[in-house]
DRENDO-1510 file (C-alpha; in Angstrom, 1 decimal, always signed):
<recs>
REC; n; res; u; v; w
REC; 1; UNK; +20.3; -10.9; +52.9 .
REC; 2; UNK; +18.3; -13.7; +54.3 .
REC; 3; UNK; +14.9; -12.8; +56.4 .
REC; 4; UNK; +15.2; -13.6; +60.2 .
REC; 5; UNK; +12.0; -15.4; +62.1 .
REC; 6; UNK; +11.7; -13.7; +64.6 .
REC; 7; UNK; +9.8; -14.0; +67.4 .
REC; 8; UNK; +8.7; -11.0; +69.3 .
REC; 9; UNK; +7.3; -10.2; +72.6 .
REC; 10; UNK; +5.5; -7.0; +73.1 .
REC; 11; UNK; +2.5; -7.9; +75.2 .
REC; 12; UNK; +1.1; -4.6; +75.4 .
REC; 13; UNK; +1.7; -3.1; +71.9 .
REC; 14; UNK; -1.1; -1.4; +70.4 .
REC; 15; UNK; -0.7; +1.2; +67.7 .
REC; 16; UNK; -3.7; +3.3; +69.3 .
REC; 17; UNK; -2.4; +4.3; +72.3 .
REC; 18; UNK; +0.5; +6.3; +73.4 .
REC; 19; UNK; +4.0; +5.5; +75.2 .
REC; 20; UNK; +5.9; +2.5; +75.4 .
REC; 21; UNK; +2.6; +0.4; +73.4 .
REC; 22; UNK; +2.3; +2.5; +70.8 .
REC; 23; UNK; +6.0; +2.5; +70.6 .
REC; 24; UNK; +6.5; -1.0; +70.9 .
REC; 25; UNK; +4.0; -1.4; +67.6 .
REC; 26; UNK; +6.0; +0.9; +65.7 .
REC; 27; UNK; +9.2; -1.5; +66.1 .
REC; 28; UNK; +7.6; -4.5; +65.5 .
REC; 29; UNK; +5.6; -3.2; +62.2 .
REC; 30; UNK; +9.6; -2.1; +60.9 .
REC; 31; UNK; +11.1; -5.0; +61.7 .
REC; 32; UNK; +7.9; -7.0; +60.0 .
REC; 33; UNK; +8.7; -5.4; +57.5 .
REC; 34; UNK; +12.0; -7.0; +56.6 .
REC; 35; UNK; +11.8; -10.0; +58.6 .
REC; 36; UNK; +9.5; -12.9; +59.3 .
REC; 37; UNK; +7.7; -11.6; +62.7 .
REC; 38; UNK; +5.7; -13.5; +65.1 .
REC; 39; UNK; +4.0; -10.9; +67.2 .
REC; 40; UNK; +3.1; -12.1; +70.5 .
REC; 41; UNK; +0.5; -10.0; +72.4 .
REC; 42; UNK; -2.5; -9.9; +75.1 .
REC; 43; UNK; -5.8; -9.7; +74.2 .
REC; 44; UNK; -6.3; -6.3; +75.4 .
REC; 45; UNK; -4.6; -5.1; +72.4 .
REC; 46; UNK; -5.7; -7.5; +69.7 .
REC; 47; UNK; -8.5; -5.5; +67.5 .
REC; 48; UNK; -6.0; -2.8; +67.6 .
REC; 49; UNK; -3.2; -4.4; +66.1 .
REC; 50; UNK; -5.3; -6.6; +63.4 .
REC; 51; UNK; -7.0; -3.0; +62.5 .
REC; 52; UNK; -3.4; -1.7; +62.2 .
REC; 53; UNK; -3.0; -4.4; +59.7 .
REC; 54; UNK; +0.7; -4.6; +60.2 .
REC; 55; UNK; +2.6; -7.2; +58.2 .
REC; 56; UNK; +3.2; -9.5; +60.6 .
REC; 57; UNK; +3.8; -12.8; +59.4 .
REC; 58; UNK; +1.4; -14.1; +62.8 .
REC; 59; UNK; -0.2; -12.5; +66.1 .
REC; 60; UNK; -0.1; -15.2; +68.4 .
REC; 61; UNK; -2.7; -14.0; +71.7 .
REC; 62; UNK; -1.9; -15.2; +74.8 .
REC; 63; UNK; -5.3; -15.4; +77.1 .
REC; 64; UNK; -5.0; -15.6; +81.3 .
REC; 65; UNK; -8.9; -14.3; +81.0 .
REC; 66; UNK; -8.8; -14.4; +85.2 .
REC; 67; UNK; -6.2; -12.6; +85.5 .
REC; 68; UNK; -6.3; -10.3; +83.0 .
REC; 69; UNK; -9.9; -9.1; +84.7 .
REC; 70; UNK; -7.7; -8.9; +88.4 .
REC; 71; UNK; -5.4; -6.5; +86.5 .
REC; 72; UNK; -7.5; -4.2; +84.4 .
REC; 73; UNK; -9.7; -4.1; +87.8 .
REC; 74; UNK; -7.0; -2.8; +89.6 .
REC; 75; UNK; -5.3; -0.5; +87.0 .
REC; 76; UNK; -8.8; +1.2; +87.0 .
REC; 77; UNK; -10.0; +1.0; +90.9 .
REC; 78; UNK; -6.3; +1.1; +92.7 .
REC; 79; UNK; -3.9; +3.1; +90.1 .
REC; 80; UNK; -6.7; +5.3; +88.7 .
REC; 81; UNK; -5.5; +4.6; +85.5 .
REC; 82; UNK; -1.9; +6.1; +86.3 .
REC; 83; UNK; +0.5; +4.4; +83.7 .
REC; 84; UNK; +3.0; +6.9; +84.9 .
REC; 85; UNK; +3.2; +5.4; +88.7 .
REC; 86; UNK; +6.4; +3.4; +89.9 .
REC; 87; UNK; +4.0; +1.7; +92.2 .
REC; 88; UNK; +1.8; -0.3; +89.1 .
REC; 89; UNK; +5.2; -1.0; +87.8 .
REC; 90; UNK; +6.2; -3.5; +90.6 .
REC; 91; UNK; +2.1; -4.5; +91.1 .
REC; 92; UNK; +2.7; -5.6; +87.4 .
REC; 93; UNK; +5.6; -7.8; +87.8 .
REC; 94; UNK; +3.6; -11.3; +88.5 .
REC; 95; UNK; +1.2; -10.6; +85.6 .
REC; 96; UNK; +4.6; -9.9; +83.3 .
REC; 97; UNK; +6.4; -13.1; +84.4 .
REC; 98; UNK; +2.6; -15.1; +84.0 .
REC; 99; UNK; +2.4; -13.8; +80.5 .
REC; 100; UNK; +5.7; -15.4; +79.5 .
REC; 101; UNK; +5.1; -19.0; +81.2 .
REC; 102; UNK; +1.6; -18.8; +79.5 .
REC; 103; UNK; +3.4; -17.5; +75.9 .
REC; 104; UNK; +6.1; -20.0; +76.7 .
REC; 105; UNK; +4.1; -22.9; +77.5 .
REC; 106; UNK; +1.7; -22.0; +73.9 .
REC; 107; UNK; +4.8; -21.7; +71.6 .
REC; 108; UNK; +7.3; -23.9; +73.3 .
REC; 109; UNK; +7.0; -26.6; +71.0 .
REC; 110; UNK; +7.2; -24.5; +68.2 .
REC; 111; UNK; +10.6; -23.3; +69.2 .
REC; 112; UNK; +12.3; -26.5; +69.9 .
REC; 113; UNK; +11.3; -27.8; +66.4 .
REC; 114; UNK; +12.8; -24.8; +65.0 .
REC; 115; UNK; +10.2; -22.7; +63.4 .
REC; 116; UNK; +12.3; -19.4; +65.2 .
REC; 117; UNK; +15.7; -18.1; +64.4 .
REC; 118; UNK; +15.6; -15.9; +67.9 .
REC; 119; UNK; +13.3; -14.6; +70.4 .
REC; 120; UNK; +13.4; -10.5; +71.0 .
REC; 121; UNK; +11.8; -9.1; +74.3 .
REC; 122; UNK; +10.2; -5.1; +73.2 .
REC; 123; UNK; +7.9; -5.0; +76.2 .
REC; 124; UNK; +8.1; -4.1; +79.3 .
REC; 125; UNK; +10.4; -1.6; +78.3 .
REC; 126; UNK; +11.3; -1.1; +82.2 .
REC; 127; UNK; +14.5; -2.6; +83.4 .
REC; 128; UNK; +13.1; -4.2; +86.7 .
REC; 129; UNK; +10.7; -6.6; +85.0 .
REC; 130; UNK; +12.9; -9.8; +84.3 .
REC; 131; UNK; +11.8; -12.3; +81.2 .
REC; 132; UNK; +11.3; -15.7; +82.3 .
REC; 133; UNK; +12.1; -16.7; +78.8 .
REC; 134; UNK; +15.9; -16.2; +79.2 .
REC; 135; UNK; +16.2; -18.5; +81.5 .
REC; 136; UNK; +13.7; -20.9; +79.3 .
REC; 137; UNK; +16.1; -20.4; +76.8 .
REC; 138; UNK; +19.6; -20.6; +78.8 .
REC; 139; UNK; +20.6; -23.8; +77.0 .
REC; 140; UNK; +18.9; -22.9; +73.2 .
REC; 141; UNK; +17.8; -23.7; +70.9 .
REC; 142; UNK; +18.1; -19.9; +69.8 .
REC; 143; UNK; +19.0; -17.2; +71.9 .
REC; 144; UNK; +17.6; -14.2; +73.5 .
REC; 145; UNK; +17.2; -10.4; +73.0 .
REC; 146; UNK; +16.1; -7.9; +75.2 .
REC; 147; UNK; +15.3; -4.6; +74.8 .
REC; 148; UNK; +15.5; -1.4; +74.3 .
REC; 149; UNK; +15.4; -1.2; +77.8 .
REC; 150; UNK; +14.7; +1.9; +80.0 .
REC; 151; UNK; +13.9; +3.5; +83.5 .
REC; 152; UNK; +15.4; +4.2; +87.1 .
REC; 153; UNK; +16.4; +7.7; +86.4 .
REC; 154; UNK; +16.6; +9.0; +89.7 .
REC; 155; UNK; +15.0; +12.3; +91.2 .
REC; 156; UNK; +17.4; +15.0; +91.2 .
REC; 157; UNK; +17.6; +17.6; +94.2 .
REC; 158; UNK; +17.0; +21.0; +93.8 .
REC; 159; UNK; +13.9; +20.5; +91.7 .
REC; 160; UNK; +10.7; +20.8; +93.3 .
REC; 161; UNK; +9.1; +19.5; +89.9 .
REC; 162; UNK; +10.6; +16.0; +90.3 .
REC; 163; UNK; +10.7; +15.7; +94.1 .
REC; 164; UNK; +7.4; +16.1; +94.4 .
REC; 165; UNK; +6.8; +13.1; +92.4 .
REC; 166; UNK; +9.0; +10.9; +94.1 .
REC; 167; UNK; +7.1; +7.5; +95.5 .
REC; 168; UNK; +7.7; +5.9; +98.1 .
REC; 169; UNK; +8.3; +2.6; +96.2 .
REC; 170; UNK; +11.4; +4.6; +94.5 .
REC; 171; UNK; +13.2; +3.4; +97.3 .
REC; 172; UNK; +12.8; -0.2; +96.6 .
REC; 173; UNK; +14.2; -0.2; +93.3 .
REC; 174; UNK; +17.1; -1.8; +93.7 .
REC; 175; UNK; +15.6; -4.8; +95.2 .
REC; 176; UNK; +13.9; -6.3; +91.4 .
REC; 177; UNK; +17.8; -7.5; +91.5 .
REC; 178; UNK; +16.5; -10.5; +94.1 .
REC; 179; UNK; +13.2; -11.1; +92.3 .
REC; 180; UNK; +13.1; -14.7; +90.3 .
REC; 181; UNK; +14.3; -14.7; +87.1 .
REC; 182; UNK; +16.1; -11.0; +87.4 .
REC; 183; UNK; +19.6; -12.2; +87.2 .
REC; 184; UNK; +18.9; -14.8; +84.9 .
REC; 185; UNK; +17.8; -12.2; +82.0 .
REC; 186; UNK; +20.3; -10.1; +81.9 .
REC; 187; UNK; +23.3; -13.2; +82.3 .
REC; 188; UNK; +21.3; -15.3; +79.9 .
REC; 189; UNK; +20.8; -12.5; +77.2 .
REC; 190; UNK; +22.7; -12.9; +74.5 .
REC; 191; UNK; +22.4; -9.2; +73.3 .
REC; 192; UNK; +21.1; -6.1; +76.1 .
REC; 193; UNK; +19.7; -3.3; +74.2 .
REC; 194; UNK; +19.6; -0.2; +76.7 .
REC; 195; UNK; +17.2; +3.0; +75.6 .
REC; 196; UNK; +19.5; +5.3; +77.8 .
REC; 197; UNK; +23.2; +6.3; +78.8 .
REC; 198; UNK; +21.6; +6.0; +82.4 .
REC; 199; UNK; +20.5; +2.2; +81.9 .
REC; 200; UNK; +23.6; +1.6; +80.1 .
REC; 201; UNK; +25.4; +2.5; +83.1 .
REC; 202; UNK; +23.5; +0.4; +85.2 .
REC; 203; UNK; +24.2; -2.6; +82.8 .
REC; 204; UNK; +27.9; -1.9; +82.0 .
REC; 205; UNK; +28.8; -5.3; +83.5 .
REC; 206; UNK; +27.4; -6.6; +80.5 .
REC; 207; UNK; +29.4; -4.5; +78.1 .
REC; 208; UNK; +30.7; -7.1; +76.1 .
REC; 209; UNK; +26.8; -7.6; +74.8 .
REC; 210; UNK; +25.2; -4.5; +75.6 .
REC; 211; UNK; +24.3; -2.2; +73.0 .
REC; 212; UNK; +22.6; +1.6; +73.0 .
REC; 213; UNK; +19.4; +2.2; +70.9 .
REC; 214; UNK; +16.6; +4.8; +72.0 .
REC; 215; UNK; +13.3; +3.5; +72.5 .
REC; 216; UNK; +12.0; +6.1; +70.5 .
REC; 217; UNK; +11.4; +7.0; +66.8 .
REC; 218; UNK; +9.9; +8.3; +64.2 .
REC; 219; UNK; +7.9; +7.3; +60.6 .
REC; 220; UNK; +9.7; +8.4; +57.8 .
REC; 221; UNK; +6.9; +9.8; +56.5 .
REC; 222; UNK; +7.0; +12.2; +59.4 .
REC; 223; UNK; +10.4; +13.8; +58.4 .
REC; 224; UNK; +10.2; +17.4; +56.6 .
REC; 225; UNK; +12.2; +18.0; +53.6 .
REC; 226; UNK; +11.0; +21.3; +53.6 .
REC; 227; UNK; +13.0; +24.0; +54.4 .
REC; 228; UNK; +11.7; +27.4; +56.0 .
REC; 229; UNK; +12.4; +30.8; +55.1 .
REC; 230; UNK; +13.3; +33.1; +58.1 .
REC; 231; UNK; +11.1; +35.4; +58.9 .
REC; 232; UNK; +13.1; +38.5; +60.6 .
REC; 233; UNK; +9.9; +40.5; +61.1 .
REC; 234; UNK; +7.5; +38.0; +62.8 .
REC; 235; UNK; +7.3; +36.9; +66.5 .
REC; 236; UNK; +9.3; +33.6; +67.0 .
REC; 237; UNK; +7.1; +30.6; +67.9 .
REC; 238; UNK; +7.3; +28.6; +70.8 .
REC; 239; UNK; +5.7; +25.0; +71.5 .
REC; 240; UNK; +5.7; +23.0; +74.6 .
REC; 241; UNK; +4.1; +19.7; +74.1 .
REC; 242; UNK; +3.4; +17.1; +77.3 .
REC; 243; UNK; +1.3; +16.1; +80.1 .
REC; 244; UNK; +0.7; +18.9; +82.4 .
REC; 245; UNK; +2.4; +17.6; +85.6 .
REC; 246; UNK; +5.0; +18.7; +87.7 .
REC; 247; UNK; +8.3; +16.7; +86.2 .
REC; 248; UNK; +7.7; +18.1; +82.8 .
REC; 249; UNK; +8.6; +21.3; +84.3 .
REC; 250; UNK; +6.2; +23.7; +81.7 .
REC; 251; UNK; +6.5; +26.4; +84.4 .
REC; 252; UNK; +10.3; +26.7; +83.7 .
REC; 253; UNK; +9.7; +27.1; +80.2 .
REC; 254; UNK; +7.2; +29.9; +81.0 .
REC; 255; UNK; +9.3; +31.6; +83.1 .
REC; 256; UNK; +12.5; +31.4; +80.6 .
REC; 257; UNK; +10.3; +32.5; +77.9 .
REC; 258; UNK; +8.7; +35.6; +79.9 .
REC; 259; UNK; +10.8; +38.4; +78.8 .
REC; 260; UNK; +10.3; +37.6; +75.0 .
REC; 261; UNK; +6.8; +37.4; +75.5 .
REC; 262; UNK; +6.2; +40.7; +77.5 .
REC; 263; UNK; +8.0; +42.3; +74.5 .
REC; 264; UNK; +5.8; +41.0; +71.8 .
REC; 265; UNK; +8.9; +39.0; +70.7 .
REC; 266; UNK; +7.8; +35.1; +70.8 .
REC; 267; UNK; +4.3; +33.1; +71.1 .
REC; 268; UNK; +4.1; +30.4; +73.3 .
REC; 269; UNK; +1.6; +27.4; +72.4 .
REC; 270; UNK; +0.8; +24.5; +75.4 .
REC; 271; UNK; -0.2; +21.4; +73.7 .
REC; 272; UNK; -1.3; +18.9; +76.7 .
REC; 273; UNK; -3.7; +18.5; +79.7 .
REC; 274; UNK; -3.1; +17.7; +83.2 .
REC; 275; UNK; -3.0; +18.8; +87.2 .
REC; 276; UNK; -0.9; +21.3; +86.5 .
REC; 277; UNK; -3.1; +23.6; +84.1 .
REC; 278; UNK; -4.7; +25.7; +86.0 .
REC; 279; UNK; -1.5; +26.5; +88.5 .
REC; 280; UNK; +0.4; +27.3; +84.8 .
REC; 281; UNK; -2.2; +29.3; +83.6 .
REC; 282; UNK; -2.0; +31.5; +87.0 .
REC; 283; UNK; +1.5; +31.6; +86.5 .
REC; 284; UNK; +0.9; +33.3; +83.4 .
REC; 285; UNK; -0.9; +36.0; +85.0 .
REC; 286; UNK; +1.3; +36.6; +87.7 .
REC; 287; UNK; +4.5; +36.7; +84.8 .
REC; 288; UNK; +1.9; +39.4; +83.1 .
REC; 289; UNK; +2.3; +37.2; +79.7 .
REC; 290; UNK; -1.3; +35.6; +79.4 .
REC; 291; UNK; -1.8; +37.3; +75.9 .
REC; 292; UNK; +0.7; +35.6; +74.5 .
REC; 293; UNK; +0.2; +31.9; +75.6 .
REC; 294; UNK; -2.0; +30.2; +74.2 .
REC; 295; UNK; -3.4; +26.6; +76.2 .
REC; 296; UNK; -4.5; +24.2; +73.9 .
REC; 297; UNK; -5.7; +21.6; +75.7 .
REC; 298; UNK; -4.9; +17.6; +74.9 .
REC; 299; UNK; -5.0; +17.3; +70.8 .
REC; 300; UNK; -4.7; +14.9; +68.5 .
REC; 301; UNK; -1.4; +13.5; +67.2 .
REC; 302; UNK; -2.1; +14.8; +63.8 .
REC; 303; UNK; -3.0; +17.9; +64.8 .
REC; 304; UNK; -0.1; +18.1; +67.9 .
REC; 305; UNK; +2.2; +17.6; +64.8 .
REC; 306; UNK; +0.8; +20.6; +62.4 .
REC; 307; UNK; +1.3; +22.3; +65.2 .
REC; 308; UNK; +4.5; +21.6; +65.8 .
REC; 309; UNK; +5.3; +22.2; +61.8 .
REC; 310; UNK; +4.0; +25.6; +62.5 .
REC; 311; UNK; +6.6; +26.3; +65.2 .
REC; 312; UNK; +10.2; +27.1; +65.4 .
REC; 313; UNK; +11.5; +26.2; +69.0 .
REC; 314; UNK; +10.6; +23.1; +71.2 .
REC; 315; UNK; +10.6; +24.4; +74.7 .
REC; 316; UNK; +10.7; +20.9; +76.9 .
REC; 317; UNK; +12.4; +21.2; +80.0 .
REC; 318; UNK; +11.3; +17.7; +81.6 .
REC; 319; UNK; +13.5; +17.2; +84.4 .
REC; 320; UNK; +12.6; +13.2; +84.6 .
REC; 321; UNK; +12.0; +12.3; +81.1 .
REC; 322; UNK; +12.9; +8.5; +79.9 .
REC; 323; UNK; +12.5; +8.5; +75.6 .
REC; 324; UNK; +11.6; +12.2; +74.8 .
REC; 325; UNK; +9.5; +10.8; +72.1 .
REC; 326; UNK; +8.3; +14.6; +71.7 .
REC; 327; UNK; +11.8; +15.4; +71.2 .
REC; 328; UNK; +12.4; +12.8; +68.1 .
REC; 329; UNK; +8.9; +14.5; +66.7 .
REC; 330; UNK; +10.0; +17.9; +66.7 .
REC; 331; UNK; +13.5; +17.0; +65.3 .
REC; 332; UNK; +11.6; +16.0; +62.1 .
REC; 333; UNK; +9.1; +18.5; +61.7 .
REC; 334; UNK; +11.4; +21.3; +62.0 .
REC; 335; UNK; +10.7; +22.9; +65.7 .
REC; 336; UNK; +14.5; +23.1; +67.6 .
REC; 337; UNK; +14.4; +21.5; +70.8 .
REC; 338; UNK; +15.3; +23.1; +73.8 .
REC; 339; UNK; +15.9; +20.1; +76.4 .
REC; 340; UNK; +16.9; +19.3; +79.8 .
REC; 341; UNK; +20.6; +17.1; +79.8 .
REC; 342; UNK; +19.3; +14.6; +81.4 .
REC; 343; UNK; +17.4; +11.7; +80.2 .
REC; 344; UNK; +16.2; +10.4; +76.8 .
REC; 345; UNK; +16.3; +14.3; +75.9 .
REC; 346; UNK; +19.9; +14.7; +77.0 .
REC; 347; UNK; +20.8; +11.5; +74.9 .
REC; 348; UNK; +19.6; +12.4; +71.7 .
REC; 349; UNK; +19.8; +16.4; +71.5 .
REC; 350; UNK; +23.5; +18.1; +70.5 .
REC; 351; UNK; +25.0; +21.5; +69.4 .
REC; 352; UNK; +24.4; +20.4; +65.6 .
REC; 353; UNK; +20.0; +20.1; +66.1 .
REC; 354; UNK; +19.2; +21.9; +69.3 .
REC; 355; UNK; +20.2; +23.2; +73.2 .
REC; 356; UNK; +20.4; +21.1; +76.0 .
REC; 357; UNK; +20.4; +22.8; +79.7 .
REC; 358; UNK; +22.3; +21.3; +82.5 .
REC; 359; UNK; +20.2; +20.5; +85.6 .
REC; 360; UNK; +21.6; +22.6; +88.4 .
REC; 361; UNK; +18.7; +24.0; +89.7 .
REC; 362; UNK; +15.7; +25.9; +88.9 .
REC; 363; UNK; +16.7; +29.4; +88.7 .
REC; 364; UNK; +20.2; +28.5; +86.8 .
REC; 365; UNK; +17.9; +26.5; +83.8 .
REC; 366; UNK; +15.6; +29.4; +83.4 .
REC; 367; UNK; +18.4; +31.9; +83.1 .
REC; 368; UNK; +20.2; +29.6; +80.6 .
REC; 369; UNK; +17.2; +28.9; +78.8 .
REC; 370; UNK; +16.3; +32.7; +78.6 .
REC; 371; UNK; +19.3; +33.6; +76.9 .
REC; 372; UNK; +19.0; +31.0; +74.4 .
REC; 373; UNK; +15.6; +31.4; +73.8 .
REC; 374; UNK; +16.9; +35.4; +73.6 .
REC; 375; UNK; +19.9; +34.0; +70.8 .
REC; 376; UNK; +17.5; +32.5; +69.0 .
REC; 377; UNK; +14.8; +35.6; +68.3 .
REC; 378; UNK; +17.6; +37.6; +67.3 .
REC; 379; UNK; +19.4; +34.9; +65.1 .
REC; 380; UNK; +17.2; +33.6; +62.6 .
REC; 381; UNK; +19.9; +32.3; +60.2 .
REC; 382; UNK; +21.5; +30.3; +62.9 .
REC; 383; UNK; +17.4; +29.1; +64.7 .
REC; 384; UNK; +17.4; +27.8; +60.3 .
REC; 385; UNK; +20.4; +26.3; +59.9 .
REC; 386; UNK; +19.9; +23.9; +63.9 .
REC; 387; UNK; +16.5; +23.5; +62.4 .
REC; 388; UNK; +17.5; +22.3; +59.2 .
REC; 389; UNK; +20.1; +20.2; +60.8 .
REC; 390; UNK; +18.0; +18.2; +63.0 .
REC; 391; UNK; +15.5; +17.2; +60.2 .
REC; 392; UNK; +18.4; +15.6; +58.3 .
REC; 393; UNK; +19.7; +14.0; +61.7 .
REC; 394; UNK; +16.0; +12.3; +62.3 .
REC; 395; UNK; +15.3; +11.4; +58.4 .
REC; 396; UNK; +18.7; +9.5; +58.6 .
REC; 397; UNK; +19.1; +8.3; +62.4 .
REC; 398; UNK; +15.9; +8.3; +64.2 .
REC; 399; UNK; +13.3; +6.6; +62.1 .
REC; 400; UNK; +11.7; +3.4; +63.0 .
REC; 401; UNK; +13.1; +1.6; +60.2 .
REC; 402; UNK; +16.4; +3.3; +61.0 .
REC; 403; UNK; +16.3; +1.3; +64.1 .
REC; 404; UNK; +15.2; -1.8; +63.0 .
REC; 405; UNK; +18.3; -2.5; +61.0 .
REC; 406; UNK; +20.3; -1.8; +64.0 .
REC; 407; UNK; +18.4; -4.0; +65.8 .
REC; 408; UNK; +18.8; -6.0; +62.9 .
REC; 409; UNK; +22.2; -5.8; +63.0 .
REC; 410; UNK; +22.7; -7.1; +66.6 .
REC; 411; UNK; +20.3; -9.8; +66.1 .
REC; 412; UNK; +22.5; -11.5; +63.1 .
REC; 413; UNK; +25.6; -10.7; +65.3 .
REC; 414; UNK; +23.8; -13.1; +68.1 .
REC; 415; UNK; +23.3; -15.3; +65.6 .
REC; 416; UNK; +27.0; -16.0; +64.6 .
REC; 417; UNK; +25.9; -14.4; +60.8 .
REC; 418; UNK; +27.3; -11.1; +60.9 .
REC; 419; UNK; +29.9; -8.8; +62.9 .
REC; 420; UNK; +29.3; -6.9; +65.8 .
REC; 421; UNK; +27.7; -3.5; +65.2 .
REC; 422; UNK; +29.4; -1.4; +66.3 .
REC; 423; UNK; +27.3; +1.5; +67.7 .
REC; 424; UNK; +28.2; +4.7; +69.4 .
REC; 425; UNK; +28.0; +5.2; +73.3 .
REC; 426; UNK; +25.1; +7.0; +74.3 .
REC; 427; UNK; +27.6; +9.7; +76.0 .
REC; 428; UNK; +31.1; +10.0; +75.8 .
REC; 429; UNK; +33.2; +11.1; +79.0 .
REC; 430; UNK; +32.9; +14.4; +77.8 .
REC; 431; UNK; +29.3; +14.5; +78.2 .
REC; 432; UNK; +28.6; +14.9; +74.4 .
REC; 433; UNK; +25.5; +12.2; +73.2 .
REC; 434; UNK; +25.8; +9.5; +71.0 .
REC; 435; UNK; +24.6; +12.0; +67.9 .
REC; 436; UNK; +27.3; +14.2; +68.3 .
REC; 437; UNK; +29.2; +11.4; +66.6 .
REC; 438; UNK; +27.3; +11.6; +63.3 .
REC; 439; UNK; +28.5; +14.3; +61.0 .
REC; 440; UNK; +24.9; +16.3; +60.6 .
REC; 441; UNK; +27.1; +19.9; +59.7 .
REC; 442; UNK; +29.0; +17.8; +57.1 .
REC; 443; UNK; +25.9; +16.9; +54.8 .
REC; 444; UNK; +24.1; +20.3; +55.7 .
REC; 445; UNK; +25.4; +23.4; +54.0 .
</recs>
């Protein structure tokens, strides 16, 4: 099969940070890997990506020195270096839409005389941030991609961990729709990729070219083949792994975890730093379970993923939580997630690999995840055979090279040289995710 040219926009990618950049990179370096890539990127994450020596068949760097200073002044100064706030998402909007008239203007000729087979947009990840380049492209030469796509979950009520996060500028979201170049991206596209069931709602106008892929992944060289030996006898592990701040909801966790701990039944391990730590690690006191928690601090990736390997249950309870790369992570390694249905989390998670909580209110998740939590201690064959499941499900559906054929996939579909993939819905109208489809119990014994 014939190598696509590709030419990708990921302005932000860097494989030595975290989030959507670091994700971004891992995409691109798949795809490179089968395809003819033209990575297109600011400066800010050059050294980073020729270090990364990925095998890109180009980086093109597009420089707006002015006002890349204006922006890396303000993301310091103004948003305190907050990735996380809604508010830096709309003040980036006229530096993502100068990006792509610079990029355009620097490759344009190049792409009329036909050195590209299609253009693919990985970053921003975020929905309201329209590509200029769709509508560049509206009459060819070679058509347009976007995505995986992402954002605009909304804050549910009855969650004081997500309402008090809620900005102001929340409210506004639906106005990106009147921005320039917003409708044009998404009629112009010829393929939407959404990260989400919730984005793929909000784009089911399109649904003749939309298509459902999680942002997230994993290296294959993450995934476990090794299978553990249940240890009746021994306390059962327990990980939480995530900024410390409210919307990641650790305190639920605690809480659900509480009576195993008092009893000398489970350890719990917090891998992550934030706001929140010292109100979590009063909470512990006040539960009477500081002896068993353990607070880690922030740790490396390598070493956040041995400690992962070392544990058996995933407690993430993230009541506003987009990818879940965490998730994806502990699916390989062998810890069984225990999510909230909502979300990246509520996508990717079924019965087959791990537990997913509906979000009714507080009290209702802690008591659900308390008895599963309390299932799980007392049935290690059946806390084996989800955990075994799940690292066959992300050796065979959630790596990054996984993905990239998918992407792949819709890409020569675009193209007019293959059929339409046809993928699973992120969620069926029973509320079972998109991996509920796959037949994990089938291959496992």
């Amino acid at each position: 099969m014939s190598r696509l040219r590709i030419l990708l926009l990921a302005p932000d990618a860097n494989p030595e940070t975290i989030t959507g950049p670091l994700l971004s990179f891992c995409q691109a370096e798949a795809l490179a890997r089968i395809h003819d890539v033209t990575l297109v990127i600011r400066p800010t994450g050059e050294a980073a990506v020729r270090r990364a020596r990925g095998p890109f068949r180009t980086i093109e760097v597009v420089r707006m020195p002015v006002l890349e200073r204006i922006y890396s002044w303000s993301f310091r100064s103004i948003f305190k270096c907050n990735y996380r706030s809604q508010a830096l998402t709309a003040f980036y909007y006229p530096f993502s839409i100068a990006f792509e008239w610079h990029a355009w203007r620097q490759l344009r000729r190049r792409i009329l005389f036909g050195e590209f087979d299609v253009v693919l947009r990985l970053l921003p990840i975020v929905s309201v941030l329209p590509s200029p380049f769709a509508f560049f492209l509206r009459n060819g030469p070679i058509p347009f991609v976007i995505g995986p796509i992402n954002g605009g979950l909304p804050f549910l009520p009855g969650f004081s961990q997500a309402e008090n996060q809620k900005e102001w500028v929340s409210g506004l979201r639906s106005l990106y729709r009147f921005l320039p170049f917003a409708r044009a991206t998404y009629r112009n596209a010829a393929a939407i990729v959404a990260g989400s069931s919730h984005t793929c709602a909000e784009f089911a106008s399109h649904r003749d070219k939309l298509f459902f892929l999680p942002e997230n992944g994993v290296t294959r060289s993450l995934c476990s083949d090794t299978v553990r030996s249940p240890e009746r006898d021994c306390r059962i592990e327990l990980i939480f792994v995530g900024s410390l701040v409210p919307y990641k909801a650790c305190d639920l966790g605690l809480r659900a975890a509480a009576p195993l701990l008092r009893s000398d039944l489970a350890h719990f391990t917090v891998v992550g730093d934030g706001p929140e730590r010292s109100r979590l690690e009063q909470l512990t006191s006040s539960l009477e379970i500081e002896k068993a928690v353990s607070f880690c601090g922030s740790l490396s990736h390598a070493e956040t993923i041995q400690r992962m390997r070392s544990a058996d249950v995933l407690v993430f309870p993230s009541v506003r939580e987009f990818g879940g790369g965490v998730v994806f992570e502990a699916l390989a390694v062998g810890a069984v997630p225990v999510v909230a249905d909502f979300g990246g989390p509520g996508d990717i998670v079924n019965p087959h690999v791990g537990y997913k909580v509906p979000l009714i209110n507080e009290s209702d998740m802690v008591s659900r995840m308390e008895k599963i939590l309390a299932d799980l201690a007392q049935n290690r064959d059946c806390l084996e055979r989800v955990r075994r499941q799940g690292m066959y499900y992300a050796r065979e559906c959630l790596t990054w090279d996984g993905k990239a054929q998918t992407l792949t996939a819709i890409m020569r579909w675009v193209l007019q040289r293959g059929p339409k993939p046809n993928l699973p819905p992120p969620k069926g109208k029973d509320g079972a995710s998109m991996s509920e489809t796959t037949t994990v119990s089938a291959h496992i014994g």
